[in-house]
Backbone as numpy.savetxt, mean C-alpha at the origin, in Angstrom:
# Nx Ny Nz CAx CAy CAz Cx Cy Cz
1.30 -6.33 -26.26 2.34 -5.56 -25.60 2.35 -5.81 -24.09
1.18 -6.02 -23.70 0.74 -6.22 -22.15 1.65 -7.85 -21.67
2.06 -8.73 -22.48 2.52 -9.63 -21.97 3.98 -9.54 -22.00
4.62 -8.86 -22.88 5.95 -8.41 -23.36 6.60 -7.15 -22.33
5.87 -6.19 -22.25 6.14 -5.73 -20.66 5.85 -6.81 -19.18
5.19 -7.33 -19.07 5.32 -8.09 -18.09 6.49 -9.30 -18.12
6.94 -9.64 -19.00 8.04 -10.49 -19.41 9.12 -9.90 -18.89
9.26 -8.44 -19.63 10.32 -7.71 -19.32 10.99 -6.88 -17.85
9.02 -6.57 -17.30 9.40 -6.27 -15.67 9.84 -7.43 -14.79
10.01 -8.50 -14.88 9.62 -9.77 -14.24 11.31 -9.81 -14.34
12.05 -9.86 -15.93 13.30 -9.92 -15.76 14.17 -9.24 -14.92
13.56 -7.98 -15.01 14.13 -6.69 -14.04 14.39 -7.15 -12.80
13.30 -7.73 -12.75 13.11 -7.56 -11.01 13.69 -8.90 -10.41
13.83 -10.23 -11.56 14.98 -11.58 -10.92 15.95 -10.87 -11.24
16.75 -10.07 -11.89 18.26 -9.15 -11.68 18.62 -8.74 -11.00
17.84 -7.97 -10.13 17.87 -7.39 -8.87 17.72 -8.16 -7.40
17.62 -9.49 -7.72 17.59 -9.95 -6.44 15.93 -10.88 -6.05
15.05 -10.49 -6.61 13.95 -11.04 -6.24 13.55 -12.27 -6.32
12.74 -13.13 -5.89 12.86 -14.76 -6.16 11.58 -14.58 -7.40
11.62 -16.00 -7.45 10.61 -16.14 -8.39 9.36 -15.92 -8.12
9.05 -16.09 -6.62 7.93 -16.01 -6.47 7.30 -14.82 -5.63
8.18 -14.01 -5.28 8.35 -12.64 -5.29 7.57 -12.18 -6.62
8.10 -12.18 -7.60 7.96 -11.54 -9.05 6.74 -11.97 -9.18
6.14 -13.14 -9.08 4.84 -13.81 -9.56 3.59 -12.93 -8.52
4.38 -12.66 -7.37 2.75 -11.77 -6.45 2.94 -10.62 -6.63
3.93 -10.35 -7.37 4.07 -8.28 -7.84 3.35 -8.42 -9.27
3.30 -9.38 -10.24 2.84 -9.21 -11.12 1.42 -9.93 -11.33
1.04 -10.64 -10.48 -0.10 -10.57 -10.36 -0.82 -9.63 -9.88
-0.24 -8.31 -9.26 -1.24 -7.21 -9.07 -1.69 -6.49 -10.13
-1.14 -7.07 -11.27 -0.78 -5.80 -12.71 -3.05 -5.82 -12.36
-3.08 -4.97 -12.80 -4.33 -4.73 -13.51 -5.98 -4.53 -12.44
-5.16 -4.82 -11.12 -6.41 -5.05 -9.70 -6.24 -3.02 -9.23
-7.45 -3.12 -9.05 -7.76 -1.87 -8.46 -7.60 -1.35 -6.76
-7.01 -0.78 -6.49 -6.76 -0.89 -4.87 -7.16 0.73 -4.54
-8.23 0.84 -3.44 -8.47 1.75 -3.06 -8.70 2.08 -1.29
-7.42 3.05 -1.26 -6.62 2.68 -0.06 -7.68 3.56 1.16
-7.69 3.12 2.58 -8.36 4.24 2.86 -7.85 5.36 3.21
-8.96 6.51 3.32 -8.97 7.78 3.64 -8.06 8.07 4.40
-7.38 9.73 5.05 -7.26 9.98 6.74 -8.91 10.07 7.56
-9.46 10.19 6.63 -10.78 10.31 7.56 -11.50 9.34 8.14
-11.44 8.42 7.36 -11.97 7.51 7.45 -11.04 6.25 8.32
-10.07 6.94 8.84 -8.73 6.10 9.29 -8.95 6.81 11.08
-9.15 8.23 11.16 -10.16 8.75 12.30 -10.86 8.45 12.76
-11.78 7.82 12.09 -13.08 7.47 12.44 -12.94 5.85 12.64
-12.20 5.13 12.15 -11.41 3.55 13.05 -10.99 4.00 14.05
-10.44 4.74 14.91 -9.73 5.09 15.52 -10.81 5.74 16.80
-11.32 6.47 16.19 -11.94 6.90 17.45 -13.19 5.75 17.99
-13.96 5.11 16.38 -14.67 4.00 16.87 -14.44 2.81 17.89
-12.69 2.46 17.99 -12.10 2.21 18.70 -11.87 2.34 20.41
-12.47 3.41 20.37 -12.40 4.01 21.79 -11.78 5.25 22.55
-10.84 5.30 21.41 -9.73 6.66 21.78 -11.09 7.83 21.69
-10.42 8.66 22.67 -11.39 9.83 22.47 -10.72 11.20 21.74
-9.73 11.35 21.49 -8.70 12.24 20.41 -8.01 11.79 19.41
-8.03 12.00 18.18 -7.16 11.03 17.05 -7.26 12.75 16.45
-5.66 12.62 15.96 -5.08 14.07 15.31 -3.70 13.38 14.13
-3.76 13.85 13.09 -2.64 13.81 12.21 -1.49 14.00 12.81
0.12 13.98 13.13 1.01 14.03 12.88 1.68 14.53 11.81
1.54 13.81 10.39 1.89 13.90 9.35 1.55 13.40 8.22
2.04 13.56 7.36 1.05 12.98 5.67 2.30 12.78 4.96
2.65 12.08 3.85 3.88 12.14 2.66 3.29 10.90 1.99
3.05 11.58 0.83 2.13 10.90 -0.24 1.49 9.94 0.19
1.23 8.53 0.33 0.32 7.52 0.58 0.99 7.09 1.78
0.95 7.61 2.66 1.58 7.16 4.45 1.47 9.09 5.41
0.80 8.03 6.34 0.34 9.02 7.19 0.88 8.71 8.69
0.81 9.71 9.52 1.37 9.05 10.90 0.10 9.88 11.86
-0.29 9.32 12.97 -1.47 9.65 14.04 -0.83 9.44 15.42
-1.61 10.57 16.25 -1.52 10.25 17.31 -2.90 10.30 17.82
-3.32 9.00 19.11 -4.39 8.83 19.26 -4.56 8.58 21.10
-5.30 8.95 21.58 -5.42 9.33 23.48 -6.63 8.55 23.60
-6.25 7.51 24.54 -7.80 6.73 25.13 -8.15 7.19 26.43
């Protein structure tokens, strides 16, 4: 079934406009694990950096916005 959905997303997505090789690096992600980082750990780049204040802005699901003072 795993190759028959990928057949079928692949069509989707040359319908819509995508090239071929577009489709080939979206579907080569099928199955890779991605583990995105933290806000905390996105702080702590940030201040390791040099800034001496790093504060949230905002959050909306997987995207965040910072403001940061050196």
């Amino acid at each position: 079934m795993t190759e028959l959905y990928l057949k079928r997303w692949r069509q989707f997505q040359l319908e819509r406009g995508r090239s071929e090789e577009e489709c080939e690096r979206h579907i080569s992600r099928y199955g890779k694990e991605y583990f995105p980082i933290t806000i905390n750990g996105e702080i702590n780049i940030i201040k390791s950096c040099g800034f001496r204040a790093a504060e949230i802005l905002w959050v909306s699901c997987m995207q965040a916005g910072f403001l940061a003072i050196k």
